[in-house]
PyMOL Python script that loads the backbone (N, CA, C, O; Angstrom):
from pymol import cmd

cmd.read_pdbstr("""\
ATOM      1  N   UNK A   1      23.063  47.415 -45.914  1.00  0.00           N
ATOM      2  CA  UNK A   1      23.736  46.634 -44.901  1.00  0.00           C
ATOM      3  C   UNK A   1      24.531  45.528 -45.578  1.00  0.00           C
ATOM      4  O   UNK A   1      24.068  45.253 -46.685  1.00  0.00           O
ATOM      5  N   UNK A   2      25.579  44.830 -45.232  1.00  0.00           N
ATOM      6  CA  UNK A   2      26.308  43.916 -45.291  1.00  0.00           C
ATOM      7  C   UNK A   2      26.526  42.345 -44.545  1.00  0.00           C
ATOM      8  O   UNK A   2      27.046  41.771 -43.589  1.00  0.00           O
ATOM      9  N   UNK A   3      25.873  42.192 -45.517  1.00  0.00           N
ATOM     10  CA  UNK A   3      26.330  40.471 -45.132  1.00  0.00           C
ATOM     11  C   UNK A   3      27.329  39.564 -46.025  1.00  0.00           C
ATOM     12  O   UNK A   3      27.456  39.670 -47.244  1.00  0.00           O
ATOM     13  N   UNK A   4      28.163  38.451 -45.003  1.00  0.00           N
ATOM     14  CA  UNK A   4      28.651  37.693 -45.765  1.00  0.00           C
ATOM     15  C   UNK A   4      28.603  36.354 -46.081  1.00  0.00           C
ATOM     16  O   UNK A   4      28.818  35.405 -45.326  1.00  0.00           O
ATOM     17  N   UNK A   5      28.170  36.332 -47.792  1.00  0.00           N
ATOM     18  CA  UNK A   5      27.784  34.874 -48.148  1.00  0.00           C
ATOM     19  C   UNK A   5      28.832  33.763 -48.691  1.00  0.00           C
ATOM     20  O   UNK A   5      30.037  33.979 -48.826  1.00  0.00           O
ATOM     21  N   UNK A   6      28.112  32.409 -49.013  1.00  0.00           N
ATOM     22  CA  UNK A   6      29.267  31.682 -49.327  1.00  0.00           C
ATOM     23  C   UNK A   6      28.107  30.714 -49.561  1.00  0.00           C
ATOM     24  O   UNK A   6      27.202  30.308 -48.832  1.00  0.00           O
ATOM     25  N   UNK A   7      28.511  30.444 -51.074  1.00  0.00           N
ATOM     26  CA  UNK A   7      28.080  29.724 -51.653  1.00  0.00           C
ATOM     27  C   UNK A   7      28.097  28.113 -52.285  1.00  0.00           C
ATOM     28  O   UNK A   7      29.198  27.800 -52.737  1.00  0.00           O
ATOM     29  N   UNK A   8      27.238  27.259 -52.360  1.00  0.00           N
ATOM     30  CA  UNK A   8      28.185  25.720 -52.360  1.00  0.00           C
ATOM     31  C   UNK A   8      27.119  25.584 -53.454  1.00  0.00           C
ATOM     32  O   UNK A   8      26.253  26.287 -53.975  1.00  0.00           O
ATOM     33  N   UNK A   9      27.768  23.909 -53.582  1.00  0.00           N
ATOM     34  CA  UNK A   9      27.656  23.203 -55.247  1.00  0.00           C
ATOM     35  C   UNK A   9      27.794  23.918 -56.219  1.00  0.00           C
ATOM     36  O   UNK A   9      28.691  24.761 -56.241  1.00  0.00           O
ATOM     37  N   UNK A  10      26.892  23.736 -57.300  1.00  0.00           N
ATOM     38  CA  UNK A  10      27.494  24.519 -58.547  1.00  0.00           C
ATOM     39  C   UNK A  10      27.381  26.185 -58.899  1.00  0.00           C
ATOM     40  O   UNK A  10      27.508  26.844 -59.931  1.00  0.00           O
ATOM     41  N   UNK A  11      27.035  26.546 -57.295  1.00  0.00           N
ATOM     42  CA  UNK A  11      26.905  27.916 -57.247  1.00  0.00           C
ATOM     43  C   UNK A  11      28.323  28.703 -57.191  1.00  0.00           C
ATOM     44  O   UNK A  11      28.667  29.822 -57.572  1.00  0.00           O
ATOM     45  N   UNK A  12      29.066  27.521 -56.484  1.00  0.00           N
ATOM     46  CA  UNK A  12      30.062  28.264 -55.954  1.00  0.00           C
ATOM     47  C   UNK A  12      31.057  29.105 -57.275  1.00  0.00           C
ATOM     48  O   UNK A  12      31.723  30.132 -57.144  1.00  0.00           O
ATOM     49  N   UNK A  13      30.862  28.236 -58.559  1.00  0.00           N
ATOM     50  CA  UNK A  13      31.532  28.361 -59.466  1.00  0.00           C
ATOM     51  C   UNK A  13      32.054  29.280 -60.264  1.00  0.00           C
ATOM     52  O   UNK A  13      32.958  29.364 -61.095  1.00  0.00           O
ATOM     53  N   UNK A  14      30.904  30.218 -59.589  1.00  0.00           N
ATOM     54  CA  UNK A  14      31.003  31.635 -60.157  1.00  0.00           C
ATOM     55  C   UNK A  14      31.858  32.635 -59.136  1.00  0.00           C
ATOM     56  O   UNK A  14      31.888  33.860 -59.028  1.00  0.00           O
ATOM     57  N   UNK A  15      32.550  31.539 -58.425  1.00  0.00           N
ATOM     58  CA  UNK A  15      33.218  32.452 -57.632  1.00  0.00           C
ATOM     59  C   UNK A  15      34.861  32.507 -57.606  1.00  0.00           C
ATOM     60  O   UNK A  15      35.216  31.359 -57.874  1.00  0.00           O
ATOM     61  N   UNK A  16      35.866  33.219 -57.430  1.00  0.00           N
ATOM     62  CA  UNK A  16      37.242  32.348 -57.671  1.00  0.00           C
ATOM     63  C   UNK A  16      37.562  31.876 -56.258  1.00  0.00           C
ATOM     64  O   UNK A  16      36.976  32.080 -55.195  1.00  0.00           O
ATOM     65  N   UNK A  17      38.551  31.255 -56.524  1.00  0.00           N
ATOM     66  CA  UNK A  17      39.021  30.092 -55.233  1.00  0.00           C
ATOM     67  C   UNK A  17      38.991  30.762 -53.751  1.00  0.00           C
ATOM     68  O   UNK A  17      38.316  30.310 -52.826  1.00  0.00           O
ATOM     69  N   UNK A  18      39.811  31.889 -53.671  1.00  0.00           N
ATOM     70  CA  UNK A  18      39.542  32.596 -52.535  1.00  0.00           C
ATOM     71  C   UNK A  18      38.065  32.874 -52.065  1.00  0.00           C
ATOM     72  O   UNK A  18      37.608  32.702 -50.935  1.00  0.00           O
ATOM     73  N   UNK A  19      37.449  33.322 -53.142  1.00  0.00           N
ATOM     74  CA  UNK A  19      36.148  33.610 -52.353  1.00  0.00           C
ATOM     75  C   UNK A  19      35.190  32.282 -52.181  1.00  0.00           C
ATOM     76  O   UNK A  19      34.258  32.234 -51.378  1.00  0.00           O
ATOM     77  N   UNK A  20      35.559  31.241 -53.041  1.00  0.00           N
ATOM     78  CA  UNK A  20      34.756  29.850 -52.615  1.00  0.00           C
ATOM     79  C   UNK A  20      34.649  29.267 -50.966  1.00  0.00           C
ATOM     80  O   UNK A  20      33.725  28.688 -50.395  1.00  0.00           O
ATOM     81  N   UNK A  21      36.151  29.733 -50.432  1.00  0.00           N
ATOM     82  CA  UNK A  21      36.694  29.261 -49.139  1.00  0.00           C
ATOM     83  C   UNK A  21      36.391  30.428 -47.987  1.00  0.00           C
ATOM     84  O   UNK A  21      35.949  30.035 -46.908  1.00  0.00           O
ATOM     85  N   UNK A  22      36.622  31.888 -48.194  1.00  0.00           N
ATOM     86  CA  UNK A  22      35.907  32.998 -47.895  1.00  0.00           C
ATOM     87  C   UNK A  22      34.454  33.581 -47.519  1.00  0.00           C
ATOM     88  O   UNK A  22      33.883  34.000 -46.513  1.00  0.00           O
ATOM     89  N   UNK A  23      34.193  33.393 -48.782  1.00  0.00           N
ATOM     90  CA  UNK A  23      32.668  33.435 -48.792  1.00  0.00           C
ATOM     91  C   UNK A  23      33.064  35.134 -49.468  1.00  0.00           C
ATOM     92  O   UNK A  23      34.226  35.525 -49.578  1.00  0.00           O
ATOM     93  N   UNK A  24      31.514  36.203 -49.970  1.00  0.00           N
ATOM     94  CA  UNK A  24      31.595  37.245 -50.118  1.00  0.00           C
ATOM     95  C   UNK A  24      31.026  38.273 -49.209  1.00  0.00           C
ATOM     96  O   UNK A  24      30.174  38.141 -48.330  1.00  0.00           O
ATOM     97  N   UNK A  25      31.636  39.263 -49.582  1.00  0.00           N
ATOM     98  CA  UNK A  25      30.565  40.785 -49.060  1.00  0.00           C
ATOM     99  C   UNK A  25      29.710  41.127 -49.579  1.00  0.00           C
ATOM    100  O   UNK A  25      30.044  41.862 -50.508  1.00  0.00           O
ATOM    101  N   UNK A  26      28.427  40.964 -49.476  1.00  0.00           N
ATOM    102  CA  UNK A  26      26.919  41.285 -50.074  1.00  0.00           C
ATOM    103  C   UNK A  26      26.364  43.087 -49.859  1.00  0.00           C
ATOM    104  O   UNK A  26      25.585  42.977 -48.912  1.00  0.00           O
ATOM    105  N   UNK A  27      26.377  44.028 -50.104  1.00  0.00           N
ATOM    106  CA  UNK A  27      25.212  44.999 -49.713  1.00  0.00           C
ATOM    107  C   UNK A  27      24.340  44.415 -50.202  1.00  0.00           C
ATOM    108  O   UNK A  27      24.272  43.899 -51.318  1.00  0.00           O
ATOM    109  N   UNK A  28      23.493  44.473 -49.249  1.00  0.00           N
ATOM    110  CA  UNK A  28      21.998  44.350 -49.368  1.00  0.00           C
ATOM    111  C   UNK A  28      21.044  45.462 -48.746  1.00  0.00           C
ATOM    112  O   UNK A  28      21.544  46.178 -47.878  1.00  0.00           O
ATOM    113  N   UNK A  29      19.564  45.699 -49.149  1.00  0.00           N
ATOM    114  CA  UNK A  29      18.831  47.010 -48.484  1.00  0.00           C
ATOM    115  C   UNK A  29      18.830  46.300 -47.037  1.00  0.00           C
ATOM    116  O   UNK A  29      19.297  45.237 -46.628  1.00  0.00           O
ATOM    117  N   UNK A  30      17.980  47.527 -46.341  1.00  0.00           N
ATOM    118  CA  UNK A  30      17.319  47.258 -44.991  1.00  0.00           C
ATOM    119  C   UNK A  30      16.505  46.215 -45.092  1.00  0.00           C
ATOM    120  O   UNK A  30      16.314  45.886 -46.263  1.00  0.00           O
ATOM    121  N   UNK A  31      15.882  45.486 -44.191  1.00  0.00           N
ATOM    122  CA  UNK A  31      14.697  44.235 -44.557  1.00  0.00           C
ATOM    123  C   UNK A  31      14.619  43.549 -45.742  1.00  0.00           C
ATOM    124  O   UNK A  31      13.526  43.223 -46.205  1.00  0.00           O
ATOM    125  N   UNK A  32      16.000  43.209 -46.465  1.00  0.00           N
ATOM    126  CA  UNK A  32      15.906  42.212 -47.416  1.00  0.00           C
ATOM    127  C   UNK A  32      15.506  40.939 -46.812  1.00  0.00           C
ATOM    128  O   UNK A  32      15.568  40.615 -45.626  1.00  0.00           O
ATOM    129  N   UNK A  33      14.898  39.971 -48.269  1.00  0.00           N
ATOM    130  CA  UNK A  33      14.367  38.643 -47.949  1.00  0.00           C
ATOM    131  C   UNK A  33      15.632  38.246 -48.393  1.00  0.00           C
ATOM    132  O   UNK A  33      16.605  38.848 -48.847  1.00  0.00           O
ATOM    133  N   UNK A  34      15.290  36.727 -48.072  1.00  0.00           N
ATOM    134  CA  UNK A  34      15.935  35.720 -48.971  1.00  0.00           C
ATOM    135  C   UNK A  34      16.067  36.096 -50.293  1.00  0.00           C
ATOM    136  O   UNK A  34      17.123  36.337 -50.877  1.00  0.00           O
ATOM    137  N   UNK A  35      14.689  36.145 -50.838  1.00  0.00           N
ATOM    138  CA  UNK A  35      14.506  36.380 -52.399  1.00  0.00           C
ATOM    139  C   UNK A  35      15.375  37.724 -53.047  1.00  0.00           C
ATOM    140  O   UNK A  35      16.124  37.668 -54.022  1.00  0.00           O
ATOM    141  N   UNK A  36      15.124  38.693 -52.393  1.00  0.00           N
ATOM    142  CA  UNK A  36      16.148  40.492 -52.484  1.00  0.00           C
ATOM    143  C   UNK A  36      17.663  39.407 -52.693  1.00  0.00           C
ATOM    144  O   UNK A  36      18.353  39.512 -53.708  1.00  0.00           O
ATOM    145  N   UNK A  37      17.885  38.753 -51.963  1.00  0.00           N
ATOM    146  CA  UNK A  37      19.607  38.103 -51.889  1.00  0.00           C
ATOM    147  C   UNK A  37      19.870  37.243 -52.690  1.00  0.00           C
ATOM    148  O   UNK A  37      21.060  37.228 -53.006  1.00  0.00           O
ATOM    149  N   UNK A  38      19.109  36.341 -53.263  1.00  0.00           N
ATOM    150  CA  UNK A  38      19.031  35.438 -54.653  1.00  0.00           C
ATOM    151  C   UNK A  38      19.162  36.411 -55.701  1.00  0.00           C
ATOM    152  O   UNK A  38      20.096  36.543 -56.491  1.00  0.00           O
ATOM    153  N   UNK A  39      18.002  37.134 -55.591  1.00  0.00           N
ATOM    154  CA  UNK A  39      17.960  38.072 -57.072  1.00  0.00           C
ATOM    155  C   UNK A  39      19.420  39.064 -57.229  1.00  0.00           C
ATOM    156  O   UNK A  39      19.937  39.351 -58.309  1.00  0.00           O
ATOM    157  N   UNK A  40      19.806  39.394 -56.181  1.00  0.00           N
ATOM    158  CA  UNK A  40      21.519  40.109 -55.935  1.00  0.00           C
ATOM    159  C   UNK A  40      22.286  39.319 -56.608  1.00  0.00           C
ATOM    160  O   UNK A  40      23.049  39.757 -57.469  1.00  0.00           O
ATOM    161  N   UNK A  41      22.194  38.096 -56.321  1.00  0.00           N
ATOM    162  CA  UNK A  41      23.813  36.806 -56.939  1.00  0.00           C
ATOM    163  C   UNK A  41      22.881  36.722 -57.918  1.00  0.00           C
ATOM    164  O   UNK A  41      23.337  35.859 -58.668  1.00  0.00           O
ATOM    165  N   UNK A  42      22.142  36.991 -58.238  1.00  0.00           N
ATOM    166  CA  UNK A  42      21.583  36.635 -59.877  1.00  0.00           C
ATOM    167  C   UNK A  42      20.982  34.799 -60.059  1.00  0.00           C
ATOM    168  O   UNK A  42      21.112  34.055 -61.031  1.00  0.00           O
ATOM    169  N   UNK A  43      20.533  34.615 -59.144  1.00  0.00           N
ATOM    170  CA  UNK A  43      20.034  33.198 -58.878  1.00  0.00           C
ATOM    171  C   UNK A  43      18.580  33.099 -58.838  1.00  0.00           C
ATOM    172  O   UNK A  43      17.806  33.484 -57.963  1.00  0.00           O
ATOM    173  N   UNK A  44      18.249  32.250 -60.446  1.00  0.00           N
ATOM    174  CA  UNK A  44      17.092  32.776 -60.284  1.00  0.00           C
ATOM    175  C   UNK A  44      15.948  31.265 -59.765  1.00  0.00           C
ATOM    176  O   UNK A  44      16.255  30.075 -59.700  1.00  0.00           O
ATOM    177  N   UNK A  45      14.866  31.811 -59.527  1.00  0.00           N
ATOM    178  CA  UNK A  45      13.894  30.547 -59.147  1.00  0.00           C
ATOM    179  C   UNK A  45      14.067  28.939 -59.953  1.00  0.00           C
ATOM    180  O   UNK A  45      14.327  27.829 -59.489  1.00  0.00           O
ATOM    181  N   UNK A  46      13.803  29.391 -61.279  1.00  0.00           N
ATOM    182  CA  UNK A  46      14.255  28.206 -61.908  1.00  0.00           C
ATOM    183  C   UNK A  46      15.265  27.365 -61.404  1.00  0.00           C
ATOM    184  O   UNK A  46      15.133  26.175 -61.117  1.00  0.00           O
ATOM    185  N   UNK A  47      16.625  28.282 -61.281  1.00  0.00           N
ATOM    186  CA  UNK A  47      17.521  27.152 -60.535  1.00  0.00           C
ATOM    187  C   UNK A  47      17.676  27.395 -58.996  1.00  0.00           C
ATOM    188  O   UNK A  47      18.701  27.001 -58.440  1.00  0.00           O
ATOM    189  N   UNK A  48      16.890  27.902 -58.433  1.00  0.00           N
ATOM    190  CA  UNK A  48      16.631  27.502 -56.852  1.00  0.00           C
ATOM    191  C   UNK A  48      18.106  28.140 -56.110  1.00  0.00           C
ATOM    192  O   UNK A  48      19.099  28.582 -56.687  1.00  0.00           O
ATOM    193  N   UNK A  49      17.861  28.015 -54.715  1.00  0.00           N
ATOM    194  CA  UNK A  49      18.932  28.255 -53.835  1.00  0.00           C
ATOM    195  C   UNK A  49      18.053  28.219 -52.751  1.00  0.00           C
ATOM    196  O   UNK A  49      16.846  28.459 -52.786  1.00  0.00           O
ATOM    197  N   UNK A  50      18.750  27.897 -51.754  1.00  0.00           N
ATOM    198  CA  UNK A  50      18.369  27.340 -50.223  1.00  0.00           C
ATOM    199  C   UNK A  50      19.346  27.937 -49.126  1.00  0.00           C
ATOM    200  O   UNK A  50      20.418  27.468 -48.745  1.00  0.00           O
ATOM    201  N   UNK A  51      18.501  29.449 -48.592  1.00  0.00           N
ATOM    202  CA  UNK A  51      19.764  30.455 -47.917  1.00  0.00           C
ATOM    203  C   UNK A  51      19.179  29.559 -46.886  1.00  0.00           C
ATOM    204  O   UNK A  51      18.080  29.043 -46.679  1.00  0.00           O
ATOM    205  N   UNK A  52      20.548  29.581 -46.225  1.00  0.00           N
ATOM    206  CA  UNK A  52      20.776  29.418 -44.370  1.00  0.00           C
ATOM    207  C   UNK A  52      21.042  30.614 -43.617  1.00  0.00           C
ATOM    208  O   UNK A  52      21.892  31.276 -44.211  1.00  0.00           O
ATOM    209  N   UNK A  53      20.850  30.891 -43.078  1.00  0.00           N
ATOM    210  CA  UNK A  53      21.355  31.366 -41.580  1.00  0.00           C
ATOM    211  C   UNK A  53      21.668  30.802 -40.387  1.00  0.00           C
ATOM    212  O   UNK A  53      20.815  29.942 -40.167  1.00  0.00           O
ATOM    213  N   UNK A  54      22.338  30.842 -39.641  1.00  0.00           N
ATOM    214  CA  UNK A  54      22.510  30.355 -38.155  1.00  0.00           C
ATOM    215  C   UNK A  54      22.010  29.054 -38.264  1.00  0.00           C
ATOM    216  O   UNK A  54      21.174  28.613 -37.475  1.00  0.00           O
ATOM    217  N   UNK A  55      22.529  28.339 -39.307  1.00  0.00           N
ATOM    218  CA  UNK A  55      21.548  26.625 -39.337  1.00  0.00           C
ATOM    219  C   UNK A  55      20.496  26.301 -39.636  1.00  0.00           C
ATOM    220  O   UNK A  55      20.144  25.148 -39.885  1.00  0.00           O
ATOM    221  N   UNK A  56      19.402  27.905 -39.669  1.00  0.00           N
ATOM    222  CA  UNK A  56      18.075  28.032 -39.760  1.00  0.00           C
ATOM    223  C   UNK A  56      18.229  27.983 -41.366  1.00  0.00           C
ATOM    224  O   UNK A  56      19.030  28.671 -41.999  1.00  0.00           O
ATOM    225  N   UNK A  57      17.295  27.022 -41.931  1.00  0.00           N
ATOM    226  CA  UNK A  57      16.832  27.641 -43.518  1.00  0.00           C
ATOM    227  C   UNK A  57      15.811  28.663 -43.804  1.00  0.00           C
ATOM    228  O   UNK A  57      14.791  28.326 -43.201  1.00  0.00           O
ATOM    229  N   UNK A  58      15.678  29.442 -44.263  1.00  0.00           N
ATOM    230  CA  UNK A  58      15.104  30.628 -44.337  1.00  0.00           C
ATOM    231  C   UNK A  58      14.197  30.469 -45.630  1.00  0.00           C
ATOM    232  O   UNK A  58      14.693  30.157 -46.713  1.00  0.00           O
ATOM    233  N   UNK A  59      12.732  30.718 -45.443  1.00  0.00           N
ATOM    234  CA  UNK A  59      11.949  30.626 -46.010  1.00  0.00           C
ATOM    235  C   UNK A  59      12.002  32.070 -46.963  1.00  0.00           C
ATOM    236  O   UNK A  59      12.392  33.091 -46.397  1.00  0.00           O
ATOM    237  N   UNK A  60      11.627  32.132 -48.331  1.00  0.00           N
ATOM    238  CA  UNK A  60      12.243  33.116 -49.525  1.00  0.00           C
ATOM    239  C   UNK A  60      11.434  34.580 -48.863  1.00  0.00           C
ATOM    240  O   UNK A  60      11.702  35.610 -49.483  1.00  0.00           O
ATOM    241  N   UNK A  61      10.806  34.677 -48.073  1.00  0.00           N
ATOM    242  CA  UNK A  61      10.146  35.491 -47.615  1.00  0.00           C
ATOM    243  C   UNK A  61      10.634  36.606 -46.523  1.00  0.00           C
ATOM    244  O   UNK A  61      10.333  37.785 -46.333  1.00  0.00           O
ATOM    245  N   UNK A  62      11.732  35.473 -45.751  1.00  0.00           N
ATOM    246  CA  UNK A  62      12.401  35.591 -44.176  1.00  0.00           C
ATOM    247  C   UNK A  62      13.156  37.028 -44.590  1.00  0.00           C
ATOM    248  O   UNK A  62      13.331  37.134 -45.804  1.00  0.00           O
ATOM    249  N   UNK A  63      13.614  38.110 -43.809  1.00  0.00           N
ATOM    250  CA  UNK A  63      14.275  39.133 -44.093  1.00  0.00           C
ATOM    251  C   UNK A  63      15.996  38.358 -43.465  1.00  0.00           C
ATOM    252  O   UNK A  63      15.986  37.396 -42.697  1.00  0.00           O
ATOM    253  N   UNK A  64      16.851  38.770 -43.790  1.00  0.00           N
ATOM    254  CA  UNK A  64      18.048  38.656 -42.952  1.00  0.00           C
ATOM    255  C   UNK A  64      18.675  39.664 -42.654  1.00  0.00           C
ATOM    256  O   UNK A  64      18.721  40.642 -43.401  1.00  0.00           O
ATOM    257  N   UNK A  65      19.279  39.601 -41.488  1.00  0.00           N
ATOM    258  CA  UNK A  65      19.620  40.368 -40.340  1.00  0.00           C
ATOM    259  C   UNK A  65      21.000  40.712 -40.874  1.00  0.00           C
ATOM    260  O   UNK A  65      21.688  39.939 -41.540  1.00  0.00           O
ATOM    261  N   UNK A  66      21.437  42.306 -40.417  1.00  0.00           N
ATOM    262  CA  UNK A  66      22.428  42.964 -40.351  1.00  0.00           C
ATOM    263  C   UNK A  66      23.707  42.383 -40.101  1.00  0.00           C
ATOM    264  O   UNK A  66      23.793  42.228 -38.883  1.00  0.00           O
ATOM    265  N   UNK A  67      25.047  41.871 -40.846  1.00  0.00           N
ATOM    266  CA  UNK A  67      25.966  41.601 -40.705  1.00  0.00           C
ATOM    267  C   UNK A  67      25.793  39.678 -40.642  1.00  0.00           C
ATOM    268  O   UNK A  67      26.761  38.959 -40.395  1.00  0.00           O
ATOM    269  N   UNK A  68      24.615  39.224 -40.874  1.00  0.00           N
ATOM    270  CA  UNK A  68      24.525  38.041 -41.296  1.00  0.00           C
ATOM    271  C   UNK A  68      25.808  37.255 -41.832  1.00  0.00           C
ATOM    272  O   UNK A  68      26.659  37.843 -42.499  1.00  0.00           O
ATOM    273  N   UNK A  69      25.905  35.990 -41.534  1.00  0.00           N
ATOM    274  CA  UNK A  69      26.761  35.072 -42.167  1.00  0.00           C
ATOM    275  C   UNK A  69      25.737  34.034 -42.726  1.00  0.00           C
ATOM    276  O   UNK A  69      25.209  33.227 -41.961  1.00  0.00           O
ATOM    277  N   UNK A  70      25.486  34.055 -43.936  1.00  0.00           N
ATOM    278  CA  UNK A  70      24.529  33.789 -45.099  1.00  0.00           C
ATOM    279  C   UNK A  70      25.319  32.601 -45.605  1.00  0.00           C
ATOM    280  O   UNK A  70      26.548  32.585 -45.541  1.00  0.00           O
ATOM    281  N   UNK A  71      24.466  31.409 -46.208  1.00  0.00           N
ATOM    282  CA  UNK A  71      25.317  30.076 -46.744  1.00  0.00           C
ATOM    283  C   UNK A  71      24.002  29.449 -47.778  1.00  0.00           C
ATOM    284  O   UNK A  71      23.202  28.626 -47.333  1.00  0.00           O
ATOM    285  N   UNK A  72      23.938  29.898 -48.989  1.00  0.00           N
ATOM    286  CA  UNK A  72      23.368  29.599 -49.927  1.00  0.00           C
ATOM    287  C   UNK A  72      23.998  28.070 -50.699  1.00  0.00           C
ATOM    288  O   UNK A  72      25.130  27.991 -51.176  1.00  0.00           O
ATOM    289  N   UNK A  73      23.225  27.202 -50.688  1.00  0.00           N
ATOM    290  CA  UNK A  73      22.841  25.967 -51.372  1.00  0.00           C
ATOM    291  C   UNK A  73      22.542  25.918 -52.553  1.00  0.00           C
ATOM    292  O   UNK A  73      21.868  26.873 -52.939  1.00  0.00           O
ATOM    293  N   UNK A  74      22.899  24.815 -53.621  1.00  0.00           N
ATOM    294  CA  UNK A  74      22.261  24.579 -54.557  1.00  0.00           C
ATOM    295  C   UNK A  74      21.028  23.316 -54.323  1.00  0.00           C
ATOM    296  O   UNK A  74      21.177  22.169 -53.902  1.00  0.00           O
ATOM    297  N   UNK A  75      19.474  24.212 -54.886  1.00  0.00           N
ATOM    298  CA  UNK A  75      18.459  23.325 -54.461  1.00  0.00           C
ATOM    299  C   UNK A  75      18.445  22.395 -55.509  1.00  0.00           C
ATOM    300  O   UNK A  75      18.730  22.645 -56.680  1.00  0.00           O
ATOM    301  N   UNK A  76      17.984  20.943 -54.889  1.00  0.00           N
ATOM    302  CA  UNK A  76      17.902  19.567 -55.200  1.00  0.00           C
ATOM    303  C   UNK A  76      16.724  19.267 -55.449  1.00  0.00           C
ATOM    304  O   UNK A  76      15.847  20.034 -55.051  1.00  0.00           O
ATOM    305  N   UNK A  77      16.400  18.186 -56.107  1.00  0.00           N
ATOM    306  CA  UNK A  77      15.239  17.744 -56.392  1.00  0.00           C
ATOM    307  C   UNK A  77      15.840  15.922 -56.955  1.00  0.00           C
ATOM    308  O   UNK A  77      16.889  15.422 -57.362  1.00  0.00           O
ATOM    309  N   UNK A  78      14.231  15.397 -56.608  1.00  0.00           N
ATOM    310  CA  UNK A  78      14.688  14.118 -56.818  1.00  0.00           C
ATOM    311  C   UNK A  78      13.555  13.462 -56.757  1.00  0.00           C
ATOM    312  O   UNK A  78      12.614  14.173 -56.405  1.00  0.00           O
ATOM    313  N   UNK A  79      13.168  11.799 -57.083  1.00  0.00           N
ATOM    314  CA  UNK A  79      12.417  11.351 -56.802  1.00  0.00           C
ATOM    315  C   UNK A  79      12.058  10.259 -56.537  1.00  0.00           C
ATOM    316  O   UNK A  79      10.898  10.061 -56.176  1.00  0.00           O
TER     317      UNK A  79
END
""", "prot")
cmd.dss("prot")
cmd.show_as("cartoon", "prot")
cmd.util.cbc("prot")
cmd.orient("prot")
């Protein structure tokens, strides 16, 4: 299935200008998580990512839905 993502902060970087403002076309399987869609863009735990959906943040577990509009974060930390 296909969803389309779009990526911010220093994620986006790996993307060229059109697709920064765009966003991309993902295949992904049936019942992918979060995590199935990190490990796709090659984003790994160490440096974190924080998928959205529909405003909802999606716990690395959450599956996302068919034709999704997906908005991956770069995760923060601080103290």
């Amino acid at each position: 299935m296909k969803v389309r993502v779009k990526l911010y902060g220093t994620l986006s970087e790996r993307l060229t200008p059109d697709e920064r403002s765009d966003g991309i076309e993902v295949e992904i399987p049936e019942g992918a998580t979060a995590r199935d869609l990190l490990g796709l863009l090659g984003i790994s735990e160490p440096r974190g990512g924080v998928v959205v959906v529909d405003g909802r943040v999606l716990g690395v577990d959450d599956e996302i839905r068919c034709g999704a509009a997906v908005s991956v974060f770069q995760a923060i930390g601080g103290g």
